[in-house]
PQR file of N, CA, C, O and H, with PARSE charges and radii, in Angstrom:
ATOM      1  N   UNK A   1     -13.536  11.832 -15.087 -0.4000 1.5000
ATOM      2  CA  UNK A   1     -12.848  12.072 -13.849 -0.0000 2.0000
ATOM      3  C   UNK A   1     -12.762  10.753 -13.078  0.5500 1.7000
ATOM      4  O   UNK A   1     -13.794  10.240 -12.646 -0.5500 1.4000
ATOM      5  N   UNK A   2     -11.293  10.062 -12.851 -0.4000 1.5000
ATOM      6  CA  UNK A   2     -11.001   9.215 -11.924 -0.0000 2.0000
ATOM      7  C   UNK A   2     -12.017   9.263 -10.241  0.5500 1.7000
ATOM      8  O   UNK A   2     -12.089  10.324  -9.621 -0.5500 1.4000
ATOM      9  H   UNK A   2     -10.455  10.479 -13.202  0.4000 1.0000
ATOM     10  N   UNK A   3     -12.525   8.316  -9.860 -0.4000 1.5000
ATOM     11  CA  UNK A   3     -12.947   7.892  -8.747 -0.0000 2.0000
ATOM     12  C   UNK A   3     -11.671   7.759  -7.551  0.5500 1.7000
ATOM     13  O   UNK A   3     -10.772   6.936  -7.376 -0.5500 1.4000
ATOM     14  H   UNK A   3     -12.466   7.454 -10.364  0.4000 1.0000
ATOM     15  N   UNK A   4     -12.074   8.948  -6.880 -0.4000 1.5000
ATOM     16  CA  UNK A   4     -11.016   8.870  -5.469 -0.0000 2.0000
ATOM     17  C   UNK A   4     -11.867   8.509  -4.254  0.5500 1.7000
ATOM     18  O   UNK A   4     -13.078   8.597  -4.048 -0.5500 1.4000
ATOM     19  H   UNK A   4     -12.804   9.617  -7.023  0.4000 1.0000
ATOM     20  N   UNK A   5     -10.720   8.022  -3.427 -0.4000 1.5000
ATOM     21  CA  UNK A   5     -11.185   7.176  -2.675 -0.0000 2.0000
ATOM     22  C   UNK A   5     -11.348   8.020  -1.205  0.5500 1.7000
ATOM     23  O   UNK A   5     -10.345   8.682  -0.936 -0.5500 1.4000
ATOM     24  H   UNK A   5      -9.737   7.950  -3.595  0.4000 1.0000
ATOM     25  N   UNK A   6     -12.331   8.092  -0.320 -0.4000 1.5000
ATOM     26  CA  UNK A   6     -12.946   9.308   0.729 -0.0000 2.0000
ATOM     27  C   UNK A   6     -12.035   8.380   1.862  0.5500 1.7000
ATOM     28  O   UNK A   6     -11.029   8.875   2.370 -0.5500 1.4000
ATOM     29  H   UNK A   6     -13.145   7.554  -0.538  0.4000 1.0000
ATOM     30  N   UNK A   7     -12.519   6.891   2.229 -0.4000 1.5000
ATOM     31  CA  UNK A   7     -11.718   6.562   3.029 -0.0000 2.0000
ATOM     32  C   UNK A   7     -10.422   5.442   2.947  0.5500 1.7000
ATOM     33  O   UNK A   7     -10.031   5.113   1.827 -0.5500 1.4000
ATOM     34  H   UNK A   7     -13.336   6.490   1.816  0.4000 1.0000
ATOM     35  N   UNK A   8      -9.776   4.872   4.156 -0.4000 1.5000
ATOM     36  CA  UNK A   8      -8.895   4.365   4.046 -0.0000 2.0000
ATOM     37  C   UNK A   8      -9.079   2.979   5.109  0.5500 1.7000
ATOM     38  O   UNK A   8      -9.706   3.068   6.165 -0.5500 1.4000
ATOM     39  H   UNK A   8     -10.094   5.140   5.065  0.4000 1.0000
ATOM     40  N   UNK A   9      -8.659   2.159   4.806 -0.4000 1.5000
ATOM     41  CA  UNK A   9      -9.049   0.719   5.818 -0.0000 2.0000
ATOM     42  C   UNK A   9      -7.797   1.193   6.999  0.5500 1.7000
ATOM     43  O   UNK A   9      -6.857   1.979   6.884 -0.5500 1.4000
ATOM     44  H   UNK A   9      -8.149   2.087   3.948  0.4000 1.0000
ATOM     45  N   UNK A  10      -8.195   0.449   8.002 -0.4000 1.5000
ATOM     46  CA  UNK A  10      -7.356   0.639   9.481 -0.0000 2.0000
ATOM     47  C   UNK A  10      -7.578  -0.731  10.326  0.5500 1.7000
ATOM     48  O   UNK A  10      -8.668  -1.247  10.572 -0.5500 1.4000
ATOM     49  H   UNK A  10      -8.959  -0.189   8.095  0.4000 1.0000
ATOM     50  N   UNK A  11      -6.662  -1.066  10.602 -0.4000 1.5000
ATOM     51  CA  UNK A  11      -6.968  -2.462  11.661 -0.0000 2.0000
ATOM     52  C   UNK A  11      -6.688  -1.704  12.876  0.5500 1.7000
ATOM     53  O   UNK A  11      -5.538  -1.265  12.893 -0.5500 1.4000
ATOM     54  H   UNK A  11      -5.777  -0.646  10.402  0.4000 1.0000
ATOM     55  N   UNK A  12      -7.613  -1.333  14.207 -0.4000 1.5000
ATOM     56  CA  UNK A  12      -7.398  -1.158  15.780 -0.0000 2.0000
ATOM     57  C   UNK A  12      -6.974  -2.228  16.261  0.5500 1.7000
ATOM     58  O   UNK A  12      -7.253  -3.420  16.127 -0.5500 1.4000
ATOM     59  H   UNK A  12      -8.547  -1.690  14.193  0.4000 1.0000
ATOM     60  N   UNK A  13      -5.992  -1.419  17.057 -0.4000 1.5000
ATOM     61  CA  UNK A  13      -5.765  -2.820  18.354 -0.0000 2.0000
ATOM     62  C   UNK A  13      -6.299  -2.622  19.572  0.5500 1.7000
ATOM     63  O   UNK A  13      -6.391  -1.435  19.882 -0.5500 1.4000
ATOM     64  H   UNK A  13      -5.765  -0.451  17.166  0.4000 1.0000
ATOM     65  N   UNK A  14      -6.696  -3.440  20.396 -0.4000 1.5000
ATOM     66  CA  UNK A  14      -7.722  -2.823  21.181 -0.0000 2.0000
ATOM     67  C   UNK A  14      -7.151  -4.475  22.488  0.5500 1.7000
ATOM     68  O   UNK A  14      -7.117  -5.673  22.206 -0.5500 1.4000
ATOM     69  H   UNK A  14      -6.621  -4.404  20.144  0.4000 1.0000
ATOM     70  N   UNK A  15      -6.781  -3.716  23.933 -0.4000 1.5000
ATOM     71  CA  UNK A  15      -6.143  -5.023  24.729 -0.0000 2.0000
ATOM     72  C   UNK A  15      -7.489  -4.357  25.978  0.5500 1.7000
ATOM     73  O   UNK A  15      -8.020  -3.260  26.149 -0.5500 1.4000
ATOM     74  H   UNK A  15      -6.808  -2.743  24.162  0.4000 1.0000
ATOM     75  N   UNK A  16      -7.611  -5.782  26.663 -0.4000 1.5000
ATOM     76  CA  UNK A  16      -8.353  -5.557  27.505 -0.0000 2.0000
ATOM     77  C   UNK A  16      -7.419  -5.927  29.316  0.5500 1.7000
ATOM     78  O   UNK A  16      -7.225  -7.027  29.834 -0.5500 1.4000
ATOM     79  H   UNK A  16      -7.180  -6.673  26.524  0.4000 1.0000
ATOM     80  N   UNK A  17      -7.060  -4.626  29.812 -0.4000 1.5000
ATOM     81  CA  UNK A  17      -5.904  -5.256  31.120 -0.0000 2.0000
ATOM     82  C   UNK A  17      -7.010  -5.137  31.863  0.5500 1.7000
ATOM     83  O   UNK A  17      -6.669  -4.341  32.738 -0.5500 1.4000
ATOM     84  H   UNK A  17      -7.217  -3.732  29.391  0.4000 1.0000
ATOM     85  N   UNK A  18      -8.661  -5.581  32.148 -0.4000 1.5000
ATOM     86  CA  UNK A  18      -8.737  -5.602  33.104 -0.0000 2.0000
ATOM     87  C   UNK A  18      -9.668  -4.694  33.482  0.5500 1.7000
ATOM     88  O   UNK A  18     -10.248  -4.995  34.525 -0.5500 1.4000
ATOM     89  H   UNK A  18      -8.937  -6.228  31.437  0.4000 1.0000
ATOM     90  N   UNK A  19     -10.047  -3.521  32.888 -0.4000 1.5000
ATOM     91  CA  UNK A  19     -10.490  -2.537  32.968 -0.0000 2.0000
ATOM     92  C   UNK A  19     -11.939  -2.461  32.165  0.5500 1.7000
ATOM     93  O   UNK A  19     -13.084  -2.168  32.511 -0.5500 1.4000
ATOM     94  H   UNK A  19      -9.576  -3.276  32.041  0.4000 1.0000
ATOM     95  N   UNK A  20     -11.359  -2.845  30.997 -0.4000 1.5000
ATOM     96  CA  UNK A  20     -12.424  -2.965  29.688 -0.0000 2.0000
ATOM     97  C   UNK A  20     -11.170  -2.921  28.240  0.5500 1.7000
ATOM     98  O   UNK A  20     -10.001  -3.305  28.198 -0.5500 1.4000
ATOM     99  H   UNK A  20     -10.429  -3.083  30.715  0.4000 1.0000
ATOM    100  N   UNK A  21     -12.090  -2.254  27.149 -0.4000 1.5000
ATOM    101  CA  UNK A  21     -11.420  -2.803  26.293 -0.0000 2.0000
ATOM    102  C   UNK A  21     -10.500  -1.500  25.749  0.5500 1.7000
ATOM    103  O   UNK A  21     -11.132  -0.447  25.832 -0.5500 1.4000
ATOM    104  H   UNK A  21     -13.040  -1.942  27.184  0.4000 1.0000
ATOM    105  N   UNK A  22      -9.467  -1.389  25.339 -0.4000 1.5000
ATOM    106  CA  UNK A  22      -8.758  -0.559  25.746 -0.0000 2.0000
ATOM    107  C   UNK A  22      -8.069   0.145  23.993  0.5500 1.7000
ATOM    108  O   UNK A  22      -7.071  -0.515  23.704 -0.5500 1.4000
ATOM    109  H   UNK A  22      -8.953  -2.245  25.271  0.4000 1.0000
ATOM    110  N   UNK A  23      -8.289   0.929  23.201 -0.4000 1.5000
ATOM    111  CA  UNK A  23      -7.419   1.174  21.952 -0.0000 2.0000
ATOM    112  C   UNK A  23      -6.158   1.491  22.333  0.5500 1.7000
ATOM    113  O   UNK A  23      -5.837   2.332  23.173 -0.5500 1.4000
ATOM    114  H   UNK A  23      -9.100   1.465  23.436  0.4000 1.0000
ATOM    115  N   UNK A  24      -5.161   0.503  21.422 -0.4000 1.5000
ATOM    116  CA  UNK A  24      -3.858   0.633  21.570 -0.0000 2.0000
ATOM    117  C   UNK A  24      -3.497   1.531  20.566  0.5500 1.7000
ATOM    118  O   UNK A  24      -3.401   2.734  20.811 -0.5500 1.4000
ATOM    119  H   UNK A  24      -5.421  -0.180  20.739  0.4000 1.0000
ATOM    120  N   UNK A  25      -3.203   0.877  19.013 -0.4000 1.5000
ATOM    121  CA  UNK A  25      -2.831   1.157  18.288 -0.0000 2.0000
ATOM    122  C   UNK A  25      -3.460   1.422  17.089  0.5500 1.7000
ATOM    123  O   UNK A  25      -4.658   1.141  17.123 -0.5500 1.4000
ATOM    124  H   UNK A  25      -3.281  -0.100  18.814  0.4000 1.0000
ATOM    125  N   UNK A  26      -3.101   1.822  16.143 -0.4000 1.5000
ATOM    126  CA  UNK A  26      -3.748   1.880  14.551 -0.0000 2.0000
ATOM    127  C   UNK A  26      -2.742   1.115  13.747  0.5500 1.7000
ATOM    128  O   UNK A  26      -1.511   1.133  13.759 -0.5500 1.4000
ATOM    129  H   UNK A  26      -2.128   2.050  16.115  0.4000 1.0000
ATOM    130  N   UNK A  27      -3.607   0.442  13.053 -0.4000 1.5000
ATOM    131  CA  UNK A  27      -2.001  -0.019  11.823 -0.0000 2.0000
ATOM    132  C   UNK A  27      -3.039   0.254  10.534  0.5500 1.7000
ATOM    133  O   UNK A  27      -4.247   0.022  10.472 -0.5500 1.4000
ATOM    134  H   UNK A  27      -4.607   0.427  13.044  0.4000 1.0000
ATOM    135  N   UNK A  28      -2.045   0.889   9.418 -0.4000 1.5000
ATOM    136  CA  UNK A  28      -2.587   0.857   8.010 -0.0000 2.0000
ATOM    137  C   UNK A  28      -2.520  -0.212   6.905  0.5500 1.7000
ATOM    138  O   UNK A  28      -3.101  -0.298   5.823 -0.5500 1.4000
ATOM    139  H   UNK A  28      -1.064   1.077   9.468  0.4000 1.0000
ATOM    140  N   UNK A  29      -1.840  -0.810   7.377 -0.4000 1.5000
ATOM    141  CA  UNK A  29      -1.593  -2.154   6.138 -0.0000 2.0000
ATOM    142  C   UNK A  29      -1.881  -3.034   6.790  0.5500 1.7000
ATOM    143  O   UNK A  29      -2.080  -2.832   7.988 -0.5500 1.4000
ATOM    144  H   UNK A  29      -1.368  -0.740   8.256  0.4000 1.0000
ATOM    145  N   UNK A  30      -2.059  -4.830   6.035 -0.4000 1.5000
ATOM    146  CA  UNK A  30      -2.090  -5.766   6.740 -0.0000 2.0000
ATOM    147  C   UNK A  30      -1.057  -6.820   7.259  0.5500 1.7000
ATOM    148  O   UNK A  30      -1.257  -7.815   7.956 -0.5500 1.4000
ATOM    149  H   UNK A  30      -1.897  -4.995   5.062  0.4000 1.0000
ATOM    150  N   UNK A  31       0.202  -6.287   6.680 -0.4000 1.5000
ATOM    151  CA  UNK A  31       1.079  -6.654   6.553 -0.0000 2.0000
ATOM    152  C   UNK A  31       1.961  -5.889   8.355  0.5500 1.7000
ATOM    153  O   UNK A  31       2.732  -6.404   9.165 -0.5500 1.4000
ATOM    154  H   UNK A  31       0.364  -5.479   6.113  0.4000 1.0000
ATOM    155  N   UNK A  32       1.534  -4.989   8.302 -0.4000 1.5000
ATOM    156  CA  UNK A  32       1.776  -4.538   9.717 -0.0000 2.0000
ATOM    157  C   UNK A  32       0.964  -4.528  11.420  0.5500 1.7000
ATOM    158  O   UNK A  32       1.057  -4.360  12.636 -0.5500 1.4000
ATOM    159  H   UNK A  32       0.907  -4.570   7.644  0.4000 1.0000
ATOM    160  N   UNK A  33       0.106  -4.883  10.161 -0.4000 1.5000
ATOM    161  CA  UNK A  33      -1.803  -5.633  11.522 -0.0000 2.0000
ATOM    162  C   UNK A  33      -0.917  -6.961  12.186  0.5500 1.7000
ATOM    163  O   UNK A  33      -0.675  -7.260  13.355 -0.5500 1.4000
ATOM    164  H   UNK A  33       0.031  -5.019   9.173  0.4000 1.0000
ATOM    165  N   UNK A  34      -0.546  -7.622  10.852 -0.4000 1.5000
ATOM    166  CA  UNK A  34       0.029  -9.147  11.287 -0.0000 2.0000
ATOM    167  C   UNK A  34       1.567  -9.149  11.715  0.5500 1.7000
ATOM    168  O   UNK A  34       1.753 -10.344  11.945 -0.5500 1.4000
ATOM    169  H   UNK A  34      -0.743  -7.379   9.902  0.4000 1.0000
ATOM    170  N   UNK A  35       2.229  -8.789  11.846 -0.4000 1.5000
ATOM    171  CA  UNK A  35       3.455  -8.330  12.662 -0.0000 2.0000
ATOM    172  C   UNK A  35       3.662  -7.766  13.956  0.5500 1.7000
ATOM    173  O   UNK A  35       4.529  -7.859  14.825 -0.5500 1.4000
ATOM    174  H   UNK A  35       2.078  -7.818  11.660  0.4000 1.0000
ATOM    175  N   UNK A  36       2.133  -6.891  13.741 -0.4000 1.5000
ATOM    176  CA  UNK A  36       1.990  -6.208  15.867 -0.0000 2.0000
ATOM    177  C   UNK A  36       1.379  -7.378  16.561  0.5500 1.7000
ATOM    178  O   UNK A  36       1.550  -7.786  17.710 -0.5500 1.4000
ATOM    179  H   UNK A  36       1.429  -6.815  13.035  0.4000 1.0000
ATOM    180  N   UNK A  37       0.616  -7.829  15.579 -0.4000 1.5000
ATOM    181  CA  UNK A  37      -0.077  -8.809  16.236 -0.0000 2.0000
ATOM    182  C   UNK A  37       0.802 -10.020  16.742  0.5500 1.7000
ATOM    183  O   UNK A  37       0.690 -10.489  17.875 -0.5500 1.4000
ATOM    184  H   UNK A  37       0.477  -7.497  14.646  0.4000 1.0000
ATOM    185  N   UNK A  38       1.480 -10.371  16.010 -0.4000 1.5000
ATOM    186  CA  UNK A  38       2.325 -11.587  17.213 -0.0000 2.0000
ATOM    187  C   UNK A  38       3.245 -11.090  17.571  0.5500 1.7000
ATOM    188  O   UNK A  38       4.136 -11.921  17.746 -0.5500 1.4000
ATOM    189  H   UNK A  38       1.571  -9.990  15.090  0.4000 1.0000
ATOM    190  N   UNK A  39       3.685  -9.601  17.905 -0.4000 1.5000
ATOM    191  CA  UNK A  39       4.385  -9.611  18.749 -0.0000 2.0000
ATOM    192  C   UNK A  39       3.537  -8.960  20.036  0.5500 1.7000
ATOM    193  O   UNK A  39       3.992  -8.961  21.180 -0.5500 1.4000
ATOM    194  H   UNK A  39       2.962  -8.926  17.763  0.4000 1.0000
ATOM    195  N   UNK A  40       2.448  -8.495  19.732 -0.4000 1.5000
ATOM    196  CA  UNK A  40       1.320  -8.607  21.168 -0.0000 2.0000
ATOM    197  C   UNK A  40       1.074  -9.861  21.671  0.5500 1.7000
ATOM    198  O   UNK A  40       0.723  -9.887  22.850 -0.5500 1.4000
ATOM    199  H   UNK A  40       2.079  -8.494  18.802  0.4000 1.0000
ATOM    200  N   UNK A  41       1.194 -11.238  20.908 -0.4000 1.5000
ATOM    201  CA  UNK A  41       0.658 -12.158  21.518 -0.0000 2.0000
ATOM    202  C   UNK A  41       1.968 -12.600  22.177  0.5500 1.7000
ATOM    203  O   UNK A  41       1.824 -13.232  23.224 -0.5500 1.4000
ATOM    204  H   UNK A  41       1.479 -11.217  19.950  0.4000 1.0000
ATOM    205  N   UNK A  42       3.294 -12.371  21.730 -0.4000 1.5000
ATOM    206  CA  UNK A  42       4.454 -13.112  22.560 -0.0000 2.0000
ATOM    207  C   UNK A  42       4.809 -11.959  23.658  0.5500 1.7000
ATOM    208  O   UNK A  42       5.848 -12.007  24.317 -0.5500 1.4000
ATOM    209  H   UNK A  42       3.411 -11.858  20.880  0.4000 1.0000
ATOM    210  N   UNK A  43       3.896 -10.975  23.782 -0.4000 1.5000
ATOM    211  CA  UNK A  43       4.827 -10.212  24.975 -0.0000 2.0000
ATOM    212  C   UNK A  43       3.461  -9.904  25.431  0.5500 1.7000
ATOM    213  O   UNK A  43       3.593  -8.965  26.217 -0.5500 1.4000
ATOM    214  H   UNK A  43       3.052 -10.937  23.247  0.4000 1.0000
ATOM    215  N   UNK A  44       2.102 -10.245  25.328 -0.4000 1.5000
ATOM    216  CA  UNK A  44       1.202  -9.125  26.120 -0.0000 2.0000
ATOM    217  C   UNK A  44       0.245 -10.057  26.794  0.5500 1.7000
ATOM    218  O   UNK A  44      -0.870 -10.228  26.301 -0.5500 1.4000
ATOM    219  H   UNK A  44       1.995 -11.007  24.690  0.4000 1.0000
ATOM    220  N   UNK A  45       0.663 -10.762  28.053 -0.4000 1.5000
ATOM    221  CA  UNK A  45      -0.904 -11.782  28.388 -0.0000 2.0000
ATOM    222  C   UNK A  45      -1.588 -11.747  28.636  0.5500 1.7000
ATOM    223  O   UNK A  45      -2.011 -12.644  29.365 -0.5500 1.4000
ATOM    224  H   UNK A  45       1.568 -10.624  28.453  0.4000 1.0000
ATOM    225  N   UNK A  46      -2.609 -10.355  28.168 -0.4000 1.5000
ATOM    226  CA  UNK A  46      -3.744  -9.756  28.418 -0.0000 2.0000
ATOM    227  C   UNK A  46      -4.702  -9.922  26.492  0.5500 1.7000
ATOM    228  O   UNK A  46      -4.330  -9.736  25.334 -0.5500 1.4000
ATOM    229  H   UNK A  46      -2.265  -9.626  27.575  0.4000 1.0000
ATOM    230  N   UNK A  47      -5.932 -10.333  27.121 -0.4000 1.5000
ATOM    231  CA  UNK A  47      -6.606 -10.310  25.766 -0.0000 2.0000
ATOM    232  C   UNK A  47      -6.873  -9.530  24.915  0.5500 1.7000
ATOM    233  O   UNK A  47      -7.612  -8.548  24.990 -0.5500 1.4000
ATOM    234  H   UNK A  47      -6.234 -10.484  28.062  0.4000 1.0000
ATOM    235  N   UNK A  48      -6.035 -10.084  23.681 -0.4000 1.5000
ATOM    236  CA  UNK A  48      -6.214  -8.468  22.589 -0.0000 2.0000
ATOM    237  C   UNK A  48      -7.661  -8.813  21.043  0.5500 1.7000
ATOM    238  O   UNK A  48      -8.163  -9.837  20.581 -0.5500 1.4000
ATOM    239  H   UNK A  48      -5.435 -10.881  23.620  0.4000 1.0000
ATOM    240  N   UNK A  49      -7.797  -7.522  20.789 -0.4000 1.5000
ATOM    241  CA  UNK A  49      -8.720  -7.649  20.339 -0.0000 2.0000
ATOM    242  C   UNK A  49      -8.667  -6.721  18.906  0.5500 1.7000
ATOM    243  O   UNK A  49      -8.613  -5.503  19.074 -0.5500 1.4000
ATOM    244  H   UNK A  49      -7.389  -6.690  21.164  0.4000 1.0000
ATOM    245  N   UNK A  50      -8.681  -7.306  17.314 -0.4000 1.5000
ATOM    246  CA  UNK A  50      -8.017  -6.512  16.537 -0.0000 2.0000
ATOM    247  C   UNK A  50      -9.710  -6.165  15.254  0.5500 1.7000
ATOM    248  O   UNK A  50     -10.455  -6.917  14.626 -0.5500 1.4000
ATOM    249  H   UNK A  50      -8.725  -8.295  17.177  0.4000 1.0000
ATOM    250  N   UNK A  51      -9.635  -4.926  15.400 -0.4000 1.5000
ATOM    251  CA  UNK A  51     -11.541  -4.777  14.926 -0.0000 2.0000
ATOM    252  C   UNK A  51     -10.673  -3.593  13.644  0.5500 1.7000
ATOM    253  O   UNK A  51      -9.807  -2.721  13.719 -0.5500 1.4000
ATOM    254  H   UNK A  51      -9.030  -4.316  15.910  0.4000 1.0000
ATOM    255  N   UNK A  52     -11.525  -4.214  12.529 -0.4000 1.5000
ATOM    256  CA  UNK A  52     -10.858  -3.465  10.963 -0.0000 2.0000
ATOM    257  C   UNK A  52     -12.095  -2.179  10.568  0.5500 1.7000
ATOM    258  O   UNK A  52     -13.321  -2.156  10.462 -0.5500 1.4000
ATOM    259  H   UNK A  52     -12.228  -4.923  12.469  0.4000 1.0000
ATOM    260  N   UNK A  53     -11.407  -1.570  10.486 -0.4000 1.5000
ATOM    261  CA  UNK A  53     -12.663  -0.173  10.087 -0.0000 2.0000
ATOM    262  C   UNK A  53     -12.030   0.393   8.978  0.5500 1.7000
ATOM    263  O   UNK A  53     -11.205  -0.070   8.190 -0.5500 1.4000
ATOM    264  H   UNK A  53     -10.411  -1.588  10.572  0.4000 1.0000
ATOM    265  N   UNK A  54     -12.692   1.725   9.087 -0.4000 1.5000
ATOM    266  CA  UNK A  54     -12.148   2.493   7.810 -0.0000 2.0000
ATOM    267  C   UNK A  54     -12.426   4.313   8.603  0.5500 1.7000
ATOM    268  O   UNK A  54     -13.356   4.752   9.280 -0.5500 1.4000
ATOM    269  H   UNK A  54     -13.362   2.101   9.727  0.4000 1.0000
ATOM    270  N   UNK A  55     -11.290   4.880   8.160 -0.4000 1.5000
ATOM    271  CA  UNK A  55     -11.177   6.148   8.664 -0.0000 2.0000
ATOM    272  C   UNK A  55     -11.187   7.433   7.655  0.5500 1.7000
ATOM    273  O   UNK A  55     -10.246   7.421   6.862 -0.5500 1.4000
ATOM    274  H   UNK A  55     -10.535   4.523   7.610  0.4000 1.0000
ATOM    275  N   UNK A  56     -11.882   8.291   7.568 -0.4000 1.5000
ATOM    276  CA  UNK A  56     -12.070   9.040   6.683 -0.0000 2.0000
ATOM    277  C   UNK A  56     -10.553   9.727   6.189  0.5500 1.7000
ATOM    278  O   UNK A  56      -9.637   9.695   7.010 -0.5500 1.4000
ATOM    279  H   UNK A  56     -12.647   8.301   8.212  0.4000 1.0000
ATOM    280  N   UNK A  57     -10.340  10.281   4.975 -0.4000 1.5000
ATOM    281  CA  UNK A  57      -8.909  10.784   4.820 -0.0000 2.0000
ATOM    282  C   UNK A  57      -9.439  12.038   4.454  0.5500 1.7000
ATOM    283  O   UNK A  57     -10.387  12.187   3.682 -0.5500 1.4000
ATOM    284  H   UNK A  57     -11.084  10.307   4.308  0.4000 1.0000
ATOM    285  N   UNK A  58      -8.633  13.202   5.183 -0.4000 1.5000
ATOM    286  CA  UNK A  58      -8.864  14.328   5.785 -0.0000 2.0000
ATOM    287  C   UNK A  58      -8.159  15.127   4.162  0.5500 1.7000
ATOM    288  O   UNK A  58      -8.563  16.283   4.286 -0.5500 1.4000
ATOM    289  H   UNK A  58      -7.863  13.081   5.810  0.4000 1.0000
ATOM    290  N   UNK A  59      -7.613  15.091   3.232 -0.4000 1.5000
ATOM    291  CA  UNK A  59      -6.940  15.771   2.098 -0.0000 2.0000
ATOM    292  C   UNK A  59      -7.735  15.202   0.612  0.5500 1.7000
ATOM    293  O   UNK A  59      -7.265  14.768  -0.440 -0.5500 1.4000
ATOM    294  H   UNK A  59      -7.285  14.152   3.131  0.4000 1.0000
ATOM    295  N   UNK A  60      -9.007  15.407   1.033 -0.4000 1.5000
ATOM    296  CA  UNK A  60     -10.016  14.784  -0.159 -0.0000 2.0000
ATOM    297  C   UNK A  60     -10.134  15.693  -1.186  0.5500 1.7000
ATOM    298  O   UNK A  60     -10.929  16.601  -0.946 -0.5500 1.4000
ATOM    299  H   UNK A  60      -9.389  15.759   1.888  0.4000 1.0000
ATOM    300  N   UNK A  61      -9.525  15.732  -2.379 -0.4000 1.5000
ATOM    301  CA  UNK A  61      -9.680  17.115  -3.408 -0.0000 2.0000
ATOM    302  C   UNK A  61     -11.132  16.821  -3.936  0.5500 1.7000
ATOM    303  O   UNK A  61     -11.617  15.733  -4.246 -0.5500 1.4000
ATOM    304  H   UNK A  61      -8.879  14.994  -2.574  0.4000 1.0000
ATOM    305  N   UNK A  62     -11.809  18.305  -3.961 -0.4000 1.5000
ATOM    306  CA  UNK A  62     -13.214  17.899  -4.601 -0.0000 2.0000
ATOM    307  C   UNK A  62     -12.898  18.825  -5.766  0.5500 1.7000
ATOM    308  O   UNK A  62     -11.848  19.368  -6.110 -0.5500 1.4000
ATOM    309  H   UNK A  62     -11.415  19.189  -3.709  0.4000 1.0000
ATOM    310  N   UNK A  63     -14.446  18.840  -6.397 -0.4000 1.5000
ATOM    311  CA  UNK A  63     -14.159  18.988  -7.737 -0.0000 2.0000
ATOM    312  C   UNK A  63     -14.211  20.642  -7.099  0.5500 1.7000
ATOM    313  O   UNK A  63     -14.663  20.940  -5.994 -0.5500 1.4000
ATOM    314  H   UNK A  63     -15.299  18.399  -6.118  0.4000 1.0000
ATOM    315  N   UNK A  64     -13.457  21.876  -8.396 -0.4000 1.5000
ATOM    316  CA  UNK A  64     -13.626  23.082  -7.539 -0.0000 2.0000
ATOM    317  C   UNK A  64     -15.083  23.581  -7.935  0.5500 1.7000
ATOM    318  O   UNK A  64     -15.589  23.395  -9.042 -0.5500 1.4000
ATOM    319  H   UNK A  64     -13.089  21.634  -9.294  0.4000 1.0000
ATOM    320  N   UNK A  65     -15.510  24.050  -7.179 -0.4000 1.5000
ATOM    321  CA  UNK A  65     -17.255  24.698  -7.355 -0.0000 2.0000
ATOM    322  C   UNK A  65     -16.804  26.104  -7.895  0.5500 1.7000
ATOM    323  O   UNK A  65     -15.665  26.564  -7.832 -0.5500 1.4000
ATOM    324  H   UNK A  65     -15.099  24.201  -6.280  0.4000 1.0000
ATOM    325  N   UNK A  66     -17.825  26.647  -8.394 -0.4000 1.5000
ATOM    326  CA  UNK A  66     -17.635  27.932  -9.046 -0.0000 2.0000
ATOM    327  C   UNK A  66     -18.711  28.829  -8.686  0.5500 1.7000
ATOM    328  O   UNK A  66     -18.737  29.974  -9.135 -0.5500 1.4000
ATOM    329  H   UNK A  66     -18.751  26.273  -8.445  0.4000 1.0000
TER
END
């Protein structure tokens, strides 16, 4: 039996206006982490803050129990 995978990587975006630190967004790829990201830095002049986790995936087939 193939090894499936429980979670999934996630880059947060996380801006701080002032308040504290604030979750914006989720992105799933890195290819889209790095695309929000400079366009947060050319439009947002508040300090952003981009923290990579991993989020559980909710459609996990297990083996069936009997």
């Amino acid at each position: 039996m193939a090894y499936t995978r429980k979670t999934r990587d996630c880059w947060r975006f996380y801006v701080n206006y002032g308040q504290g630190w604030e979750h914006e967004i989720t992105e799933y790829t890195r290819a889209e982490m790095r695309e929000n990201r400079r366009a947060y830095l050319q439009n947002c002049p508040y300090p952003l803050r981009i923290v990579k986790g991993r989020e559980r995936i909710k459609e996990v087939s297990q083996w069936p129990r009997l």
